[in-house]
N, C-alpha and C positions, 0 to 999 in steps of 0.2 A: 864800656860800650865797644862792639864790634865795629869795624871800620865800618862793615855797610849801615849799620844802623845809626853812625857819626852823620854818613853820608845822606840819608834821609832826613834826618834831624836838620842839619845845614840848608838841605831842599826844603823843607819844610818853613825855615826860620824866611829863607828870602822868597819865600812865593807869598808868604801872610802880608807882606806889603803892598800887592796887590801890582808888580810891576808888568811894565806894558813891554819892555826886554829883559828879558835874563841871558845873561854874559855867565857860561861854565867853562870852567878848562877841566881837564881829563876828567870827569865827574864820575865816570861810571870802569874808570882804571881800577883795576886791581880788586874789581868786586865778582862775588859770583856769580853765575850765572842767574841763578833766582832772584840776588838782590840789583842785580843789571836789567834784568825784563820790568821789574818794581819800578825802578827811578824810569825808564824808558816810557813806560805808560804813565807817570804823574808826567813827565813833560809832552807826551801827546795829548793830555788830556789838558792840560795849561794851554796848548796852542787852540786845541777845539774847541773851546771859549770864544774864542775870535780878538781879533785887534791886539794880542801877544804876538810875541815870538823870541823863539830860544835861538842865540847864538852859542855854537860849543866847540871845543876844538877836542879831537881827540885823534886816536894811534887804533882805536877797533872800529874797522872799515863797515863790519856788520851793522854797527850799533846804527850807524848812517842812513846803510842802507832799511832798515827798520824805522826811521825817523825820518828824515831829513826831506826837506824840499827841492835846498838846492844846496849844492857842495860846492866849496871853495878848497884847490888843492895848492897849496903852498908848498915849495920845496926850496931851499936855503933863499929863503927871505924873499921869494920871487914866486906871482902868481903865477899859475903855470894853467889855472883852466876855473874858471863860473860857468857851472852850468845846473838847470835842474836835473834831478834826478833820474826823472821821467825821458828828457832829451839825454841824458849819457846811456838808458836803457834801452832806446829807441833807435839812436843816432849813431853806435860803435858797435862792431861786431869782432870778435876774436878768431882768427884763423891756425887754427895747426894744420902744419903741413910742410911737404919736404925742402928739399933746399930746391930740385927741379920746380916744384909746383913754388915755392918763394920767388923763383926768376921770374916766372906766366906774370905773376902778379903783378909788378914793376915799381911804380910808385901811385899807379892809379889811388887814390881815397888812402894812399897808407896815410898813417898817422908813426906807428914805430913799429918796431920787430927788435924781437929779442933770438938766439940760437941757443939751443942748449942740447946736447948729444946728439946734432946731428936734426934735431926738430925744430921748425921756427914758430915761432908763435907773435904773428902779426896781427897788428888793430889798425881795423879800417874803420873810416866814415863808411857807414848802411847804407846804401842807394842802389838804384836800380840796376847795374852792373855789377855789385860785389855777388851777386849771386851767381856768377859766371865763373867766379873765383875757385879753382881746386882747394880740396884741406877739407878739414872736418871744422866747424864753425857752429860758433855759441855767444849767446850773449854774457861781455864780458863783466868780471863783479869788480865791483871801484879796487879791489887787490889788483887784478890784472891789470886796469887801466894806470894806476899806480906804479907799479912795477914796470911796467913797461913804457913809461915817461922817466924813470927814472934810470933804472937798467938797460934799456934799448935804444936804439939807433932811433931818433929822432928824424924825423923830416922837417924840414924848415918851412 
């Protein structure tokens, strides 16, 4: 059997017991793409059921954001953020922009910034001031938000 089809088989074996949580670790590592949309739709369909739901820990930020409710980010052993989905897509905005337009901004709503050749790339709390902010600005994907709690200047 192919790994993804291991990996079905196992989803398969622990959903016939008809549990009210399923606890996965990387479940959908190192599968392909086809067999990753597959396993992703049997656990949104396990949740659309009602009164389940999937805990899973994984390293593909997409899979997440294709699933998820609410994301727990862990980084050496230490929560670092719970939030829903819905509020990190609503609630953080990504800024590029130069190191003059990085100054304007100060520390109003940052959360962190990262530099790389000369371009910042700051995450702010959304509010009604970040819109005043110079830079080209996007909503950012749990990568960014990620990477830059991790790689960037944190605000306290």
């Amino acid at each position: 059997m192919s790994k993804g089809m291991k990996v079905k088989l196992t989803l398969a074996a622990a959903l016939s017991h008809h549990p009210v949580l399923l606890i996965l670790d990387e479940i959908t590592s190192g599968l392909d793409p086809v067999v990753r949309s597959d396993v992703l739709a049997v656990l949104r369909e396990f949740v659309a059921q009602g009164r389940t739901s999937v805990f899973f820990s994984t390293h593909i930020t997409s899979d997440l954001e294709k699933t998820a409710d609410f994301v727990a980010f862990l980084h050496q052993g230490k929560l670092i953020f719970y939030e829903s989905l819905k509020n990190l897509k609503e609630n953080y905005i990504l800024i590029q922009c130069s190191e003059e337009a990085f100054r304007q901004i100060g520390c109003r709503n940052r959360i962190a910034s990262l530099c790389r050749n000369g371009v910042y790339q700051v995450l702010l709390r959304n509010s009604a001031d970040s819109g005043a902010v110079p830079g080209q600005r996007r909503v950012p994907t749990l990568d960014d938000i990620m990477l830059l709690y991790i790689k960037g200047d944190v605000m306290p």
